[in-house]
C-alpha positions in Angstrom: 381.4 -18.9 -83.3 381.2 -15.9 -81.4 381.6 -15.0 -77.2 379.0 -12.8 -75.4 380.5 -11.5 -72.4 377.8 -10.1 -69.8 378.4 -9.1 -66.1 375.7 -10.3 -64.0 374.6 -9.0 -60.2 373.4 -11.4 -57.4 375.6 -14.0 -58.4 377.1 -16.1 -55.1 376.9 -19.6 -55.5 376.9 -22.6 -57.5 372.9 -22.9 -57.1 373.0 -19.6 -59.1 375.3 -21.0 -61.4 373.4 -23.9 -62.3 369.9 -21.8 -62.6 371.8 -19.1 -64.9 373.1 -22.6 -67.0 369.5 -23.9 -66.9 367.7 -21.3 -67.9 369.8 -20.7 -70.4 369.7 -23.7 -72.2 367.0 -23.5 -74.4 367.8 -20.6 -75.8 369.1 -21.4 -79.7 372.6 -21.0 -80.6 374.1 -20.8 -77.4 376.8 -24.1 -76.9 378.7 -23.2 -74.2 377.9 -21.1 -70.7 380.5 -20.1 -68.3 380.0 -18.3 -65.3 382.3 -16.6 -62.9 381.0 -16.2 -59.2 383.5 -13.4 -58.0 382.9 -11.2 -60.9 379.7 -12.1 -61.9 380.9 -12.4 -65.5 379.1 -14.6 -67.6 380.6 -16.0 -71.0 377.8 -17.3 -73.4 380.0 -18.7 -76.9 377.9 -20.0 -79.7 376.2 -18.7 -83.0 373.9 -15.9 -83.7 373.8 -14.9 -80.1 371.0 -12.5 -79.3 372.5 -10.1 -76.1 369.2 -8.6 -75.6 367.0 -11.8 -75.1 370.0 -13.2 -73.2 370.4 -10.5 -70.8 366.4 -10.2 -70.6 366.4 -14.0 -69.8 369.0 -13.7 -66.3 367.6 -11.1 -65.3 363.9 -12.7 -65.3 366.2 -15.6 -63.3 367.0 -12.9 -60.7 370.4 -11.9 -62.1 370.4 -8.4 -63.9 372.8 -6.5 -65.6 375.5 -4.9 -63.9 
């Protein structure tokens, strides 16, 4: 089990929450997504995380990289 830890822009609400959980979901390996709203960080625990299609995925969802 391994934690990706990503900090996230444009994050402000629970609606962005849930469409950064969503989106998320189908992505393999990935068991567990927790999002913070006033940093932006976003915890992704699971196995053989990829960071790159992760990162690519929220920030196709409107939430790049900080």
């Amino acid at each position: 089990m391994e934690t990706l830890e990503i900090f996230a822009q444009n994050i402000k609400c629970m609606g962005c929450v849930n469409n950064i959980k969503t989106g998320l979901a189908d992505i393999p390996g990935i068991e567990r997504i927790e999002v913070d709203i006033e940093t932006g960080k976003v915890s992704i625990t699971g196995t053989s995380l990829q960071k790159n299609i992760i990162t690519e995925k929220i920030a196709v969802l409107g939430y790049p990289e900080q």
